[in-house]
C-alpha positions, 0 to 999 in steps of 0.5 A: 606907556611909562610916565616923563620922569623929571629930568634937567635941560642938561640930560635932555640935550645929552639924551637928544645928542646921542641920536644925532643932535648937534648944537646950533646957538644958545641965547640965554639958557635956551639952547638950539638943537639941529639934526640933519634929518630932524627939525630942530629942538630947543632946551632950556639948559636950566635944572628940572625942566617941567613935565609940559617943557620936556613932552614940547621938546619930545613933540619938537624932535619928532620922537615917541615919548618911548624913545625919548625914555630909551635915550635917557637910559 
């Protein structure tokens, strides 16, 4: 298993648009996700986001941390 590279709030919603993740709202920097089969997800569209900030979005999208780093490639 490869390690959560850091990462922005930005590249991370661009990561989870393109496995079907729409934007809901934002409020503030946090930004709401929906899916129409996923839960949803929110991000904090700041710069880096934290390593324990990136595997709760991971963990809120129902993903592998495998997949997540497929969609960051």
């Amino acid at each position: 298993m490869r390690e959560i590279p850091v990462v922005s709030g930005k590249d991370v919603i661009k990561a989870l648009g393109k496995m079907g993740y729409e934007f809901a709202r934002q409020r503030g920097s946090h930004v709401r996700l929906r899916h129409a089969n996923r839960p949803p997800a929110t991000v904090p569209a700041k710069g880096e986001l934290s390593i324990k900030t990136v595997h709760s979005i991971i963990k809120q999208a129902g993903l592998t941390i495998e997949e997540f780093l497929r969609l960051l490639d």
